[in-house]
Backbone as CSV, one residue per row, in Angstrom:
resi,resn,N_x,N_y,N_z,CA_x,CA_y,CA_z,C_x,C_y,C_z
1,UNK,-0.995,22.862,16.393,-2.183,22.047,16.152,-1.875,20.586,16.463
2,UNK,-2.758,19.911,17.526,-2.403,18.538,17.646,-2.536,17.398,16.757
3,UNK,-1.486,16.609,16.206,-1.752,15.360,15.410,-3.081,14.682,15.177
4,UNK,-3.647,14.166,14.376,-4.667,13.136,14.316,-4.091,11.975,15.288
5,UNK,-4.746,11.476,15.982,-4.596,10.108,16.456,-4.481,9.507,15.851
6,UNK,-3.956,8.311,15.076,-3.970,6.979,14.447,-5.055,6.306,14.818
7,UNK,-6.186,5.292,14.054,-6.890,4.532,14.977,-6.611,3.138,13.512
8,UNK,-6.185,2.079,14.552,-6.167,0.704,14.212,-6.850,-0.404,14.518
9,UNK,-7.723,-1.024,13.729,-8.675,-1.529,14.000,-7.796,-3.569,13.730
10,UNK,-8.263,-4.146,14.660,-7.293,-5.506,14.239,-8.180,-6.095,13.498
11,UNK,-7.219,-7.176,12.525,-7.760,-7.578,11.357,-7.681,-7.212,9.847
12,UNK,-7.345,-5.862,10.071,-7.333,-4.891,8.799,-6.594,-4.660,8.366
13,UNK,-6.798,-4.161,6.622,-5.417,-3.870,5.789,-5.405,-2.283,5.806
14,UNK,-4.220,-2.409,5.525,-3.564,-0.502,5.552,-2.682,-0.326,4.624
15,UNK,-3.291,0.743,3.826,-2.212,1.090,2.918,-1.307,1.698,3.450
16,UNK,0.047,2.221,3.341,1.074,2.557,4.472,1.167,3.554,2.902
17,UNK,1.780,4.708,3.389,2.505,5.873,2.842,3.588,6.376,3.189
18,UNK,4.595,7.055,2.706,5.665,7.858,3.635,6.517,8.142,2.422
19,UNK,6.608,9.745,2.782,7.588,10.092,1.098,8.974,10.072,1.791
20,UNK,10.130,10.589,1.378,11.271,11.089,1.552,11.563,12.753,2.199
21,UNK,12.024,12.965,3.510,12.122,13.994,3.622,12.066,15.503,2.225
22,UNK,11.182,16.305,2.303,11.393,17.473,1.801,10.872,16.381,0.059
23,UNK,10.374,15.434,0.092,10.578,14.711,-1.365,11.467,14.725,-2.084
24,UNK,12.419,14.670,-1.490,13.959,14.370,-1.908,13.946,12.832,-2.694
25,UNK,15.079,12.626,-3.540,15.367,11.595,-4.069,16.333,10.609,-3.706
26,UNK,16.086,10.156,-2.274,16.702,9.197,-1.532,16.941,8.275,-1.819
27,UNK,15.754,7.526,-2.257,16.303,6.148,-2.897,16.430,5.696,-4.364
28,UNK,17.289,7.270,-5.211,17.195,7.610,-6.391,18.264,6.262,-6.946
29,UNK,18.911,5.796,-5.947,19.719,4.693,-6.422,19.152,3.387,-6.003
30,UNK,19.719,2.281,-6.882,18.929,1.138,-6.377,19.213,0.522,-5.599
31,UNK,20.726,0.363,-5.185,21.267,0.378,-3.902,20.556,0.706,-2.423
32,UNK,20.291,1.695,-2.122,19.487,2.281,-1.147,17.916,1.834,-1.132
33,UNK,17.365,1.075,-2.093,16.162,0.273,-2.370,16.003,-0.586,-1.793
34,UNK,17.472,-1.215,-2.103,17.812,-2.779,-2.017,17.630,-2.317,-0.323
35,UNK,18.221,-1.707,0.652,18.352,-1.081,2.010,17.488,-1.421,2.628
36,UNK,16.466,-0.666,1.992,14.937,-0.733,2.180,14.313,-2.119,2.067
37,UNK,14.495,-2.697,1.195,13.767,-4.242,0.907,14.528,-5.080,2.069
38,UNK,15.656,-5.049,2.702,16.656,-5.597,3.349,15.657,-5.293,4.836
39,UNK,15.513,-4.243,5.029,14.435,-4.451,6.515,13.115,-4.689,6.104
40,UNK,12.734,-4.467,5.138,11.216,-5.201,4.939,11.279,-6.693,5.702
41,UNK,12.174,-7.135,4.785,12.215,-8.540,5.099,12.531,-8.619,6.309
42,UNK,13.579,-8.019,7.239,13.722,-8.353,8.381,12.589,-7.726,9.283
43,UNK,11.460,-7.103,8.738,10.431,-6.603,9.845,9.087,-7.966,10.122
44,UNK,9.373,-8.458,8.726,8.129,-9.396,8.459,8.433,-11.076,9.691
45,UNK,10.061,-10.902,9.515,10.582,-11.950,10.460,10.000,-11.362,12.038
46,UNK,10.059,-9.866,12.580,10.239,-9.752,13.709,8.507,-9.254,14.821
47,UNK,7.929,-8.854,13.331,6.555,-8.108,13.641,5.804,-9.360,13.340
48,UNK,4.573,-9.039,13.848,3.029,-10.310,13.365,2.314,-9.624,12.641
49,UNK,3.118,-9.343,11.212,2.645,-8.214,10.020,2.748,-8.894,9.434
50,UNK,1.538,-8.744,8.430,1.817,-9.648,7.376,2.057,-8.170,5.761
51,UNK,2.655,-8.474,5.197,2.468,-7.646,3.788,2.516,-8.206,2.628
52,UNK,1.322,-7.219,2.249,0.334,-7.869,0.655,0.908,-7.563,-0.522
53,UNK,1.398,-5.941,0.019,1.714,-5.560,-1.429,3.072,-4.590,-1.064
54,UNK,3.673,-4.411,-2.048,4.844,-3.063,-1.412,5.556,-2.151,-2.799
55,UNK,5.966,-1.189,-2.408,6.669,-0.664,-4.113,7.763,0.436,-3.309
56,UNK,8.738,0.795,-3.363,9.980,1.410,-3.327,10.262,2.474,-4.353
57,UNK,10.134,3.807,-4.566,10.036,4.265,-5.548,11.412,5.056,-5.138
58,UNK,11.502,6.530,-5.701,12.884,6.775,-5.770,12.546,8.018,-4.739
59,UNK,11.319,8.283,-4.290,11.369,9.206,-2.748,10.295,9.105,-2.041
60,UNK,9.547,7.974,-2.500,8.809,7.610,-1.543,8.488,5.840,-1.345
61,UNK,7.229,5.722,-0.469,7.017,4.045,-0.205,5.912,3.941,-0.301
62,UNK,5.128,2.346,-0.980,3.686,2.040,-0.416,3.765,1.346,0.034
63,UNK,3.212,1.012,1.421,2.890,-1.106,1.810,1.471,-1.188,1.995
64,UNK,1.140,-2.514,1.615,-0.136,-3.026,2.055,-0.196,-3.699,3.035
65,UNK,-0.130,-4.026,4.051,-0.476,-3.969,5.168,-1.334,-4.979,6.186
66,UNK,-1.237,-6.153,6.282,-2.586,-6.453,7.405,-1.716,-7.279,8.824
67,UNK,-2.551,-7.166,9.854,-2.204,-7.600,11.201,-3.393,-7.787,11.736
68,UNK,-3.315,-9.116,12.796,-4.110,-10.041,13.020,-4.716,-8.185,14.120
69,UNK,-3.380,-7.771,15.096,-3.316,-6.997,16.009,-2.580,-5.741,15.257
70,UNK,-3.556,-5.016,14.726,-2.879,-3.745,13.854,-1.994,-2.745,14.582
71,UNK,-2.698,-2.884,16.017,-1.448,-2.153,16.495,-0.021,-2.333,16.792
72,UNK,0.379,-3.704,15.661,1.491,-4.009,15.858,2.521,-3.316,14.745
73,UNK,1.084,-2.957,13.785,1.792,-2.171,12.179,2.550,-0.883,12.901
74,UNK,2.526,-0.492,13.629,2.740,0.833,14.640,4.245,0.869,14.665
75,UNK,4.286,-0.599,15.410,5.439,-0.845,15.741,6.722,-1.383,14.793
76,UNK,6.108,-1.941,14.041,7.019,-2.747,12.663,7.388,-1.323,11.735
77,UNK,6.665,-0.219,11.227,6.761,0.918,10.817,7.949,1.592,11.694
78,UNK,7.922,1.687,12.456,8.877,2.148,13.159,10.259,1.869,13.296
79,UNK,10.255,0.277,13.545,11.394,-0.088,13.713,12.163,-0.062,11.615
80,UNK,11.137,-0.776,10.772,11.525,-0.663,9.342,11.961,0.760,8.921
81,UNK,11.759,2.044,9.355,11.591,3.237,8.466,13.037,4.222,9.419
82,UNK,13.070,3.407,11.003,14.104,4.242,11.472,15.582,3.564,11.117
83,UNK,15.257,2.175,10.943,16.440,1.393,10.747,17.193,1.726,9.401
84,UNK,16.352,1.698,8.394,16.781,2.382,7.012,17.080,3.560,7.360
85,UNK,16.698,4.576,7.901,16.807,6.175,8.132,18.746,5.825,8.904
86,UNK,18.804,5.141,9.149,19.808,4.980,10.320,20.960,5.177,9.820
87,UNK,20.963,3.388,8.484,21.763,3.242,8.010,22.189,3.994,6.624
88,UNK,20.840,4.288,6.183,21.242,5.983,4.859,22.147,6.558,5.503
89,UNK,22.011,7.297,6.626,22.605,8.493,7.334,24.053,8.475,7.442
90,UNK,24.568,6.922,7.859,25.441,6.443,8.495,26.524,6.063,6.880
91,UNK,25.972,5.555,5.769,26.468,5.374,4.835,27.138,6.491,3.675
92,UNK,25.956,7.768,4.102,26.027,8.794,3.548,27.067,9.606,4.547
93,UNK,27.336,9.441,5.224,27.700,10.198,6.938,26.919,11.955,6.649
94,UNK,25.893,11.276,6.676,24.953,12.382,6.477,23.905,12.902,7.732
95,UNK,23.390,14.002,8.048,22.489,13.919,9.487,21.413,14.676,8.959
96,UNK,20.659,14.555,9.750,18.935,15.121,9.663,17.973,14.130,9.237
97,UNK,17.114,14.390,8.637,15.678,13.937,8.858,15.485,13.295,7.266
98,UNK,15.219,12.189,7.405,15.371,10.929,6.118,13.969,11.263,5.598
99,UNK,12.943,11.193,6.580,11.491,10.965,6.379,10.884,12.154,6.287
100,UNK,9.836,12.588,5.940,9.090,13.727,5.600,7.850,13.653,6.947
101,UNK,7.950,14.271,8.428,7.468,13.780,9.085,6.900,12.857,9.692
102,UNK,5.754,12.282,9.378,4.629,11.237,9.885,4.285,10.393,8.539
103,UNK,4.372,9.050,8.767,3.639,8.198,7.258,2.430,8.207,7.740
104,UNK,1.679,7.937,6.711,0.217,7.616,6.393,-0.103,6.937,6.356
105,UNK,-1.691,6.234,6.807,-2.282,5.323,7.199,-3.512,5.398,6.988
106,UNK,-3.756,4.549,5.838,-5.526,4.144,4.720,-6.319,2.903,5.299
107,UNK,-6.944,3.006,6.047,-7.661,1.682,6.645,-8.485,1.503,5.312
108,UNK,-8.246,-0.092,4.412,-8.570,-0.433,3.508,-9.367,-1.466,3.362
109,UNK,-11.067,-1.489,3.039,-11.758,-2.590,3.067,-11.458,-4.099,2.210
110,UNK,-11.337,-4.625,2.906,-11.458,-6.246,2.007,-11.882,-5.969,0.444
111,UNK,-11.811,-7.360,-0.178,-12.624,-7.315,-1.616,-11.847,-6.590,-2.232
112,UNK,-13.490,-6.334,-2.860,-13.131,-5.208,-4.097,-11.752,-3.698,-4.082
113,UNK,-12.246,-3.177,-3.103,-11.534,-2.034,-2.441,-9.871,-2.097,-2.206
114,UNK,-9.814,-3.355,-1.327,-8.436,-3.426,-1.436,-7.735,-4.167,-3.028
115,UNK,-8.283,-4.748,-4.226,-7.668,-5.238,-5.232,-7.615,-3.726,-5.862
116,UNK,-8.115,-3.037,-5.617,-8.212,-1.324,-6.279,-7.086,-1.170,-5.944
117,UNK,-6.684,-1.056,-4.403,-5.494,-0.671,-4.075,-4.389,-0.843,-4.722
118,UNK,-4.732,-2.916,-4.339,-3.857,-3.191,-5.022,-2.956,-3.285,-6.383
119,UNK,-3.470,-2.800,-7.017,-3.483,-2.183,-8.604,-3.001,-1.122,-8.552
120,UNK,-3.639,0.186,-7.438,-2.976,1.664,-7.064,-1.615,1.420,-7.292
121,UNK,-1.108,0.619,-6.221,0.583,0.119,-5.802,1.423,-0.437,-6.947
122,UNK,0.639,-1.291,-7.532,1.298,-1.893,-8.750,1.527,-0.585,-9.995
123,UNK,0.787,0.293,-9.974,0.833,1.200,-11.280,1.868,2.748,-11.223
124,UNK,2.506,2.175,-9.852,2.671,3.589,-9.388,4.110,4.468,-10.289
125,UNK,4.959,3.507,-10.608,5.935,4.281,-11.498,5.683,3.851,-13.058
126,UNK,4.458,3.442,-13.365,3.572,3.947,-14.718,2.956,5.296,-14.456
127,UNK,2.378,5.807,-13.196,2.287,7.099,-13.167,3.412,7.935,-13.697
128,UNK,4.365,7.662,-12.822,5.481,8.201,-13.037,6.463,8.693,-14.294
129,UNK,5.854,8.051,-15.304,6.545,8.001,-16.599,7.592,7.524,-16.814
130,UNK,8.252,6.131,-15.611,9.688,5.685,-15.080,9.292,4.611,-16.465
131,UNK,8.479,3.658,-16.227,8.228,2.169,-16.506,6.717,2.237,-17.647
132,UNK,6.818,1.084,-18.274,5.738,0.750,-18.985,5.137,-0.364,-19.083
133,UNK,5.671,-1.258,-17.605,4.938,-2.574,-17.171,5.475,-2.497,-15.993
134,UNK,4.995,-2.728,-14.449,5.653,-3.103,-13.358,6.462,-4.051,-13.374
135,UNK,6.348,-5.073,-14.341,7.611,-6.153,-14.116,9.056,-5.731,-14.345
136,UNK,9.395,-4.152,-15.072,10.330,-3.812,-15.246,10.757,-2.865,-13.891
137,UNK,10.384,-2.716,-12.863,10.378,-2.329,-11.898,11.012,-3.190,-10.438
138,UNK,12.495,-3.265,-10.342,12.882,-4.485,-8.868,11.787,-4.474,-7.847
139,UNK,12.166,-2.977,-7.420,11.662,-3.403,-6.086,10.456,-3.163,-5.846
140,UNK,9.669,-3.961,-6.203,8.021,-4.156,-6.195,7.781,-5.366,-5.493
141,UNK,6.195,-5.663,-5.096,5.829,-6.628,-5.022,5.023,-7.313,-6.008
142,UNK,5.598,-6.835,-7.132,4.737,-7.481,-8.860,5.296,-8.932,-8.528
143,UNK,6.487,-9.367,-8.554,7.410,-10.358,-8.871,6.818,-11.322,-8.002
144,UNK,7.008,-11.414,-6.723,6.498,-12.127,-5.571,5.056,-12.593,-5.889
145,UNK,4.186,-11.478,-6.444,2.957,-11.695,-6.798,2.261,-12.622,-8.312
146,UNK,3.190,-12.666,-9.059,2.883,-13.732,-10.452,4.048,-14.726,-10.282
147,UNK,4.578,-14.872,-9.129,5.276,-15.982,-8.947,6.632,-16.071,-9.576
148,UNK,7.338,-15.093,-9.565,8.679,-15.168,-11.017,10.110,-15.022,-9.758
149,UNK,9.272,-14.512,-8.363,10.238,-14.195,-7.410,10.289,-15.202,-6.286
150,UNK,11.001,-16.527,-6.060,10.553,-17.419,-5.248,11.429,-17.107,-4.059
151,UNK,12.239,-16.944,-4.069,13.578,-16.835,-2.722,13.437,-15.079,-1.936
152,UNK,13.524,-15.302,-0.907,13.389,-14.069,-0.137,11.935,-13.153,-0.569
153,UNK,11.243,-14.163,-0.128,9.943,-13.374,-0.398,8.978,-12.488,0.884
154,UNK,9.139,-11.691,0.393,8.013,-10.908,1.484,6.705,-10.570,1.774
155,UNK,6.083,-10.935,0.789,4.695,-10.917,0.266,3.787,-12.364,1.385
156,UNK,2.844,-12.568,1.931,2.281,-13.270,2.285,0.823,-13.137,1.049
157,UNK,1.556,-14.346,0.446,0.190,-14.427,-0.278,-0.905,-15.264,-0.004
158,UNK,-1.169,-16.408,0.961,-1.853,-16.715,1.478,-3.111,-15.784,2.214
159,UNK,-2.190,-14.997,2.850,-3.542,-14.080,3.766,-3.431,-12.666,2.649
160,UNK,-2.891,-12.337,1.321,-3.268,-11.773,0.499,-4.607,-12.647,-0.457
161,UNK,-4.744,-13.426,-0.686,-5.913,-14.406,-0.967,-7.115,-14.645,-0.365
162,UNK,-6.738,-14.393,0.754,-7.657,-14.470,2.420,-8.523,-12.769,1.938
163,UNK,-7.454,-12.005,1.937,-7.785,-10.278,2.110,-8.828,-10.255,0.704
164,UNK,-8.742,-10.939,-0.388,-9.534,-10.828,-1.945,-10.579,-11.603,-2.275
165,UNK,-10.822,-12.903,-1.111,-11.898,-14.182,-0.807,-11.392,-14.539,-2.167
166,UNK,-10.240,-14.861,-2.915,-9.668,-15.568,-3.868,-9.632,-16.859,-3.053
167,UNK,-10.418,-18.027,-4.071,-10.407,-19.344,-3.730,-8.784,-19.731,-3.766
168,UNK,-8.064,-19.725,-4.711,-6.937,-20.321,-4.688,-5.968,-19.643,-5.516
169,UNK,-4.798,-19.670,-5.611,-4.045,-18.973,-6.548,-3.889,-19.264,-7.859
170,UNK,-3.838,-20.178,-8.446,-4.060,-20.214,-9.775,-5.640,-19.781,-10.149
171,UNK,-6.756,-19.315,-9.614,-7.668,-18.345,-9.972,-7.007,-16.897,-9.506
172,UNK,-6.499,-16.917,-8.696,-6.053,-15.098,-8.401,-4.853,-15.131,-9.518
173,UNK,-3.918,-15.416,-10.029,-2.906,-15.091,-10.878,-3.737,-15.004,-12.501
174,UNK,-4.612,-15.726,-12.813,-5.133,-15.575,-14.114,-5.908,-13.939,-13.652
175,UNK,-6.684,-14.042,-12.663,-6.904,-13.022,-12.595,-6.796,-11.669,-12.496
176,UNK,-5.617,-12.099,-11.716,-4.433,-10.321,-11.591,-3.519,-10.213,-12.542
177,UNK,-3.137,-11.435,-13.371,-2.130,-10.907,-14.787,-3.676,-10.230,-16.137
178,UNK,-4.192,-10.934,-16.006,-5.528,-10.672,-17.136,-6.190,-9.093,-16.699
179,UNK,-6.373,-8.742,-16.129,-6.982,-7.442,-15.292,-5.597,-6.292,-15.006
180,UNK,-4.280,-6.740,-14.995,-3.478,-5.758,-15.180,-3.243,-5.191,-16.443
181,UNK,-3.342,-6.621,-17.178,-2.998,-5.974,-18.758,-4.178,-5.071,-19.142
182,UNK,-5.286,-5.641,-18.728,-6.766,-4.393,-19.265,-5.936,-3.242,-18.601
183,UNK,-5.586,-3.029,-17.330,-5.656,-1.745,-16.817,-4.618,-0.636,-17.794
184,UNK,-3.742,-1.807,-18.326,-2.068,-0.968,-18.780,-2.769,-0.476,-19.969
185,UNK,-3.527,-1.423,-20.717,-3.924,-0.843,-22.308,-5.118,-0.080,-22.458
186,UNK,-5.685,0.594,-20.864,-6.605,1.900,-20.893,-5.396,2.694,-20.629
187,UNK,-4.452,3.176,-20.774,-3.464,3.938,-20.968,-3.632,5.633,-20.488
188,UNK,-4.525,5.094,-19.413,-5.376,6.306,-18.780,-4.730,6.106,-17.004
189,UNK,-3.890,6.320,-16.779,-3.343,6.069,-15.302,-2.980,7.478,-14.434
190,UNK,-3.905,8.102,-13.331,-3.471,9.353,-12.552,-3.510,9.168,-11.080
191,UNK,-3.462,9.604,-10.353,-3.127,9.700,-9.144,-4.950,9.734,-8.443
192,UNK,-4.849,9.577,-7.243,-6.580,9.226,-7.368,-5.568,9.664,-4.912
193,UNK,-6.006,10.600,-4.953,-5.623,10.928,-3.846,-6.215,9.996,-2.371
194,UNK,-7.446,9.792,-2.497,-8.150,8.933,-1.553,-7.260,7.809,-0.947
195,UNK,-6.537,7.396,-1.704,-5.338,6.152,-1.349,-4.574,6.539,-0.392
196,UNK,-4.330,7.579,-0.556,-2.827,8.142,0.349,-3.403,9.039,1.186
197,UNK,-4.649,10.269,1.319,-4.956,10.798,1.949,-6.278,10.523,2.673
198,UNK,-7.150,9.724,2.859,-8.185,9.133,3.409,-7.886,8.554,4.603
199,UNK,-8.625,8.273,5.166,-8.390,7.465,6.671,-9.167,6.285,6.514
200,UNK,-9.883,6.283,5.608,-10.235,4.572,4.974,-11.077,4.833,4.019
201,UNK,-11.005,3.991,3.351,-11.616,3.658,2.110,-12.311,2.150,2.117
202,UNK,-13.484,2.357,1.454,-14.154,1.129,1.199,-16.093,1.188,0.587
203,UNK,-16.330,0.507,1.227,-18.363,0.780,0.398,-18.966,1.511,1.903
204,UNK,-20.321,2.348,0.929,-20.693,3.092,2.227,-20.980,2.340,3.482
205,UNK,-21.563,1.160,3.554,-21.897,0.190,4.425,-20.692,0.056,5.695
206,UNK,-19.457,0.168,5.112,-18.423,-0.413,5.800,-17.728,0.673,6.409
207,UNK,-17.922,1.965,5.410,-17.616,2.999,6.041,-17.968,3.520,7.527
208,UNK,-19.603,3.638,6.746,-20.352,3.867,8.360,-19.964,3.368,9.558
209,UNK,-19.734,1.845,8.889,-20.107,0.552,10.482,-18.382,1.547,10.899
210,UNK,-17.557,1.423,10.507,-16.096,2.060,11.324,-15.886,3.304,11.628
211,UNK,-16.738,4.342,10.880,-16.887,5.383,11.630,-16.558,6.016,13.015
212,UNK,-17.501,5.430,13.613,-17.556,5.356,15.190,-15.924,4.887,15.893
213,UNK,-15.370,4.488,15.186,-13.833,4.249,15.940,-13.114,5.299,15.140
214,UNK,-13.699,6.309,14.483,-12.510,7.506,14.606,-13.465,8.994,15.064
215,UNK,-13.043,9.022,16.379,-14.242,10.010,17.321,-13.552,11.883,16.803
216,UNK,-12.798,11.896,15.969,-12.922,13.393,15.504,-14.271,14.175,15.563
217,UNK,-14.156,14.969,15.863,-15.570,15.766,15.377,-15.066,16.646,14.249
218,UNK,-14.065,16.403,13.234,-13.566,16.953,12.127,-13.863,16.003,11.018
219,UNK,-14.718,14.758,11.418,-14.514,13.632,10.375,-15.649,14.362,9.390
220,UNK,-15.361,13.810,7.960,-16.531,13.123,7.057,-16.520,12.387,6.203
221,UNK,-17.599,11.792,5.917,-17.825,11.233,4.428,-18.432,11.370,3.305
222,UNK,-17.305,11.241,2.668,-17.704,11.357,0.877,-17.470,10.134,0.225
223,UNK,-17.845,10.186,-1.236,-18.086,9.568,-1.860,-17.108,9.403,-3.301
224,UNK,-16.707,8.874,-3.893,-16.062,8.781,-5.194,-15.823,8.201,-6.554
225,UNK,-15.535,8.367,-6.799,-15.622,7.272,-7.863,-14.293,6.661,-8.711
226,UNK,-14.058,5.718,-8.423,-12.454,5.145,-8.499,-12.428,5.210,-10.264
227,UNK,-11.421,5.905,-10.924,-11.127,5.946,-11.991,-10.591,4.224,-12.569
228,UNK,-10.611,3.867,-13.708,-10.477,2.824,-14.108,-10.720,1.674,-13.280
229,UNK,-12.286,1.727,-12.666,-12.390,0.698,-11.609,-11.571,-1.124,-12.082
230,UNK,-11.660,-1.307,-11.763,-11.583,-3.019,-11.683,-12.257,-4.062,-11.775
231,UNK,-13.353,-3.530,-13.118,-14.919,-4.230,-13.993,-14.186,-4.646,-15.571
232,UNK,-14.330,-5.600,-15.752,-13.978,-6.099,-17.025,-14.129,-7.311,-16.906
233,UNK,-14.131,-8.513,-18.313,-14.451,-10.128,-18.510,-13.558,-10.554,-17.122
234,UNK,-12.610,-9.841,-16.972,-11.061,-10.986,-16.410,-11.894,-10.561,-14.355
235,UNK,-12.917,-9.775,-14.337,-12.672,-9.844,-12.764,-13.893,-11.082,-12.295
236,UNK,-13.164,-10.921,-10.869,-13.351,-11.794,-10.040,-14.135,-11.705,-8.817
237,UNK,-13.783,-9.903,-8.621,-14.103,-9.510,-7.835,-15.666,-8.408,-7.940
238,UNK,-16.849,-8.740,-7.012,-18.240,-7.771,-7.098,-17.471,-6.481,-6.814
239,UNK,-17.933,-5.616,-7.896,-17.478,-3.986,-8.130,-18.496,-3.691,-6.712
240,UNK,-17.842,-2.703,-5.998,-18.820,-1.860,-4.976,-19.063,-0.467,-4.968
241,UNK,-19.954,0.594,-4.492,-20.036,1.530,-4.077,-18.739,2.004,-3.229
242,UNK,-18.115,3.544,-3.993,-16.945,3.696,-3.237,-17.324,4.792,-2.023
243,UNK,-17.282,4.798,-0.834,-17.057,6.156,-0.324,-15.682,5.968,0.967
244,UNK,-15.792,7.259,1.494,-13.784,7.252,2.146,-14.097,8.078,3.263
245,UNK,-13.642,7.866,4.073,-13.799,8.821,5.250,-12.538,9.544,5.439
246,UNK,-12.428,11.252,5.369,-11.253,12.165,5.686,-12.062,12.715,6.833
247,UNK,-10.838,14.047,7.001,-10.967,14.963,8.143,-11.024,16.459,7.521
248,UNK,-11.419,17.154,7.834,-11.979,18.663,7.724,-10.305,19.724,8.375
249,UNK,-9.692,20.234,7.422,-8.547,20.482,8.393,-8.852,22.472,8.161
């Protein structure tokens, strides 16, 4: 059966996915994290990628994602995920297959939609039952993001501000520390698949209009409803209509 095509639209954010071969526990050490964060940073120097958000877990990855020219995320993915694959292998003197085939790729609307995300990423080893605040978590992009991480930063928070129409950062930090803590003390946190398996996510409006640049005749759209949306005193952001466009397999 032939692959989905990728389709990258420039301008846009992408949630990035990719577990660990077989979901193995590769980067069960923090060492091998650190690996990983070590070409982040050197991809952000070499690609015209910018990244919003990121988390390192112990067999898999999220990034958030935007490029002026998305089809450059193509290329920065590649060079970041084989270079780590390289040097695991080489450290371990180990051979075969690091990655679990093909990563994933969430074309993610502005606004509202992507601060959802962004929250997705931040909560992800509170799913897990690892952690009980992301700040206890290294290799995140929590730190970078409330400002506690100043040196070797990878996060572009400028065009993360840009991606949320956040006027300035001292309104986005009251806002994303105040709105995380609501999220932690609904103590209601599950996996919400649309993130990782969708081909974009966003309001029906936006859906539609991008449609037309993924020519499957397997596509559709549905509709959902984001669990613990991102409505409370502390937001900032207009709540929207969710729907997601998948494929029929």
């Amino acid at each position: 059966m032939p692959r989905q095509r990728r389709i990258w639209i420039d301008g846009s954010c992408y949630h990035i996915t990719h577990r660990c071969h077989r979901r193995s526990y590769l980067f069960k050490f923090s060492k091998y994290r650190d690996l990983y964060i070590k070409y982040l940073q050197l991809m952000v120097k070499r690609y015209k990628v910018d990244v919003l958000n990121y988390i390192v877990t112990s067999n898999h990855v999220h990034l958030l994602l935007w490029a002026k020219n998305s089809g450059e995320i193509s290329s920065a993915i590649q060079y970041l995920h084989s270079r780590t694959a390289q040097d695991y292998n080489n450290i371990k003197n180990r051979e075969g297959a690091f990655w679990t085939d093909r990563y994933h790729s969430t074309l993610i609307q502005n606004g509202y939609h992507l601060s959802c995300c962004l929250f997705y990423i931040d909560m992800n080893m509170i799913r897990a039952g690892v952690i009980s605040h992301p700040s206890e978590w290294k290799h995140s992009g929590y730190h970078e993001i409330i400002g506690s991480k100043q040196r070797y930063r990878i996060i572009n928070i400028k065009c993360l501000l840009n991606s949320l129409n956040m006027p300035d950062y001292n309104i986005f930090k009251d806002w994303y520390t105040n709105t995380l803590e609501y999220e932690l003390q609904l103590n209601y946190h599950c996996r919400n698949s649309i993130w990782t398996e969708a081909a974009a996510v966003g309001s029906k409006e936006f859906i539609k209009a991008i449609s037309a640049n993924f020519p499957s005749r397997k596509k559709k759209i549905l509709f959902a409803q984001i669990e613990n949306k991102i409505k409370n005193e502390y937001s900032k952001i207009a709540e929207e209509e969710t729907a997601y466009l998948t494929y029929n397999h």
